[in-house]
N, C-alpha and C positions, 0 to 999 in steps of 0.2 A: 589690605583694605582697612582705611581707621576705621575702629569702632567694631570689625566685624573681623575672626580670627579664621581666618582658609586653610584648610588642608589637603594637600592633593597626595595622591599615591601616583610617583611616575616609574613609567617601566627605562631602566637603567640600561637597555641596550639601545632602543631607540630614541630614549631622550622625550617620548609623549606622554601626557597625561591619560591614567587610568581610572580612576574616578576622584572625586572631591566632595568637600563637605564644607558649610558652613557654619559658623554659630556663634550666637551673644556671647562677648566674654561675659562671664560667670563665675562663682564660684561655684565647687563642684562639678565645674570642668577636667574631666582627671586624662591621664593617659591611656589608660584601658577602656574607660568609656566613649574616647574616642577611636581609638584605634583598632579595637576589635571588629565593631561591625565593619567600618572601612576595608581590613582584609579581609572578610569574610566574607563582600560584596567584590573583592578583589580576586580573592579566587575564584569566582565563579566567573568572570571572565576570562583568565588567566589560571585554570585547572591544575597547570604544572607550576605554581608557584611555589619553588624552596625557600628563600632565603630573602631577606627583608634588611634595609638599613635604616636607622632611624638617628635622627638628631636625640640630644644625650637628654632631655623632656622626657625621652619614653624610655630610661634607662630604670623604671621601677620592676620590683620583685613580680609585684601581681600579673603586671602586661606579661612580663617575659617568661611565666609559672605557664600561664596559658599560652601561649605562643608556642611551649615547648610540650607543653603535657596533652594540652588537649587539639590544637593546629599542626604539631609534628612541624613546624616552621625554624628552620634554622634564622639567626638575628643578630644584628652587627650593632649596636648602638654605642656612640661615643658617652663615654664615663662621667659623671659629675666631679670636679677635683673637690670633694672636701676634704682637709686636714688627714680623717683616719688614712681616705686612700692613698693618698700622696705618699704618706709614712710606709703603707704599706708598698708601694710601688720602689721607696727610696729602698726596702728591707730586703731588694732583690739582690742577689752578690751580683761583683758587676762581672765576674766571670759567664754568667750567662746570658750575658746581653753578647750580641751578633748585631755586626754594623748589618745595616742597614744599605744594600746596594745604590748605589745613585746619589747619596748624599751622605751628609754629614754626623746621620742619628744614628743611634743604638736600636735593635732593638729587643726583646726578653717574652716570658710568659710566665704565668701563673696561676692555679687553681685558686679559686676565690670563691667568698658566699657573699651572699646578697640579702637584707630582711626582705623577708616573704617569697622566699624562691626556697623550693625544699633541693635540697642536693648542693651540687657546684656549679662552675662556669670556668670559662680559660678567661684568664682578666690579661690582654697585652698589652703588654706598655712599651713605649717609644721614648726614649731620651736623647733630652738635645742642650746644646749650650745656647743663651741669646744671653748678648752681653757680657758673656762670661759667666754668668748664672745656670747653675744647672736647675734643667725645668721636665717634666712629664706631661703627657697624654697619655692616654688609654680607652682602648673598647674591651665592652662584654662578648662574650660569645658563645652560645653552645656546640659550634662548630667542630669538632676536635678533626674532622678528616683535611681542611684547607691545611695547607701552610701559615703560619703569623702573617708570611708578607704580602699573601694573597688576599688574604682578610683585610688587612690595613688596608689593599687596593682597591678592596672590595668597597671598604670604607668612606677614599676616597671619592667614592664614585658620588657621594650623598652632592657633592659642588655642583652635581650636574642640572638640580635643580632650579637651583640660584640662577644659573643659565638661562632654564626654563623660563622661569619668573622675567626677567629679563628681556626675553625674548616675547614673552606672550605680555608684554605691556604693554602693547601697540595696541592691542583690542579696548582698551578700556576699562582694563580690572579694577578701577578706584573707582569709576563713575557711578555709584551704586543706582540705582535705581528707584528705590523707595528706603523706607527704614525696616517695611516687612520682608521678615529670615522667608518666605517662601518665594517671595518677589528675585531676592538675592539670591536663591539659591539656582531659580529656573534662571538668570541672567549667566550664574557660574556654568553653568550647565549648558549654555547654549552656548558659551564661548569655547568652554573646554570643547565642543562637539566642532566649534570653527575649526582651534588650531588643530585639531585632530583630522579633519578634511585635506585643511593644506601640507599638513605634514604626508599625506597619501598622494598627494598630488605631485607634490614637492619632490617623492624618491621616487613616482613612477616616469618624471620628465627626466630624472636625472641629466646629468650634463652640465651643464651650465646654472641650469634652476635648481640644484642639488646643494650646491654650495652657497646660495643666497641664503639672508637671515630672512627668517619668516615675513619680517615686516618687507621686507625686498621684495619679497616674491608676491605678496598679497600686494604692491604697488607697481607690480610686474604682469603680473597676470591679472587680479582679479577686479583691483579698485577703479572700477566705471561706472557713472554716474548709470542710473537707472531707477523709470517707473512701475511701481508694482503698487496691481490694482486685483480686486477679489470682483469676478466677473462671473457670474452662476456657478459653476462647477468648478471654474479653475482658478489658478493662479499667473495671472497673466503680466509678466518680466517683459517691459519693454527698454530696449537698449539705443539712444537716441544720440548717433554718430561718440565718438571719442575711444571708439574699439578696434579692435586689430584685427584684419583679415581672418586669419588665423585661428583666433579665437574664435569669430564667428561660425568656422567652419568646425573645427574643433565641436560645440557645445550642438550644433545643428548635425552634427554627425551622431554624438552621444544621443539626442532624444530621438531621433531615427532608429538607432536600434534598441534603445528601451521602446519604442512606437511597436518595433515589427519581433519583438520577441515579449510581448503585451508583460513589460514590467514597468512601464509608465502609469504607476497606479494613482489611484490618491491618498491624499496625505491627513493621517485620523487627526495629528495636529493644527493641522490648517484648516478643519470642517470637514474636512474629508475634499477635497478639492486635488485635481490635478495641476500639477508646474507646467506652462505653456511660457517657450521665450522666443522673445519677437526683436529684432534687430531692424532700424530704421534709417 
């Protein structure tokens, strides 16, 4: 979003967003102050969260001091190359580098410090030729029980977001709404809650609607024209032809049984009003 810097924490086995944050760029915008509260509103969704990856922004001592001393959070973050590291990366004999299955890179480890992290960390580094140049990577980690190459996988997992992004840009994530951060954050907030709906929806159809990209599926299933109007108590969704049997019966079967197992409540955000949908 120009002008305004998003952060989402996604869960890496299904690919969905777990909570998000926005905020003015700024200065005094640091790594730890954003990312702490984030996982700490992270775990409490997600109680059994170990292990964390982060883009190499959050590669500082202080984040990763707390992550490890006071969160007991294992953390994967890609390395900043400046000059000292590089040197120290190059300092490795190349006797212990171990190719790298699958491809063409090396890879090694090493015990390393950090300013502001009291102890060490395993620093892994990957080496590869481009152009004939030998060049490095590396992530931090406090992990010692993974394997290097599991971590690195572990690693790669962070592209899966890019994906995300990607994929959730059918909703509208640039359109901002207003210039007010509370306007923009109930807007991230109600989309993050969208894609999060269809992606439930999405692996409980499985089949065929499992393999769509979200935008497929929301013009698959969901996108039909419809009026909604606030009628005393409810919420009343009228559907006026351009829908599919199917569907009709589908969402007329769903509020039947929210009806006769009285979980058809109302909704504190909408006034407290019930969702009533009418097909025409």
């Amino acid at each position: 979003m120009r002008g305004i810097k998003a952060f989402i924490i996604q869960d890496q086995d299904t690919g969905n967003p777990v909570f998000g944050r926005v905020e003015y760029p700024r200065q005094g915008l640091k790594p730890a102050t954003v990312a702490v509260p984030m996982l700490e509103i992270a775990r409490n969704i997600l109680p059994n969260l170990e292990k964390v990856v982060f883009d190499k922004w959050f590669s500082v001592g202080s984040l990763l001091e707390y992550l490890d001393k006071k969160m007991n959070l294992k953390y994967v973050p890609l390395i900043k190359l400046y000059d000292n590291r590089i040197e120290e990366m190059k300092s490795i004999p190349k006797a212990k580098f171990e190719p790298l299955v699958g491809t063409d890179r090396l890879i090694a480890f090493k015990d390393t410090t950090i300013r502001n992290f009291s102890g060490s960390m395993k620093l892994i580094v990957v080496c590869f030729l481009e152009e004939g140049i030998e060049k490095y990577h590396g992530y931090l980690t406090n992990d010692y029980k993974s394997r290097e190459v599991q971590i690195r996988n572990e690693k790669s997992w962070r592209w899966r977001i890019e994906n995300f992004f990607k994929d959730f840009d059918f909703l509208g994530l640039d359109a901002l709404p207003s210039i007010e951060l509370n306007k923009i954050a109930a807007m991230f907030a109600m989309k993050l809650f969208a894609f999060n709906l269809m992606a439930c929806l999405k692996r409980d159809m499985e089949g065929e609607f499992e393999k769509l990209t979200m935008e497929s599926f929301f013009e698959e299933i969901i996108a039909f024209p419809a009026l909604v109007k606030a009628k005393g108590d409810r919420i009343v969704v009228t559907f006026y032809g351009n829908y599919k049997e199917k569907h009709r019966v589908a969402v007329e079967t769903l509020l039947r049984i929210l009806d006769e197992s009285g979980r058809n409540l109302s909704v504190s955000w909408l006034g407290n009003r019930r969702i009533e949908v009418r097909f025409k």
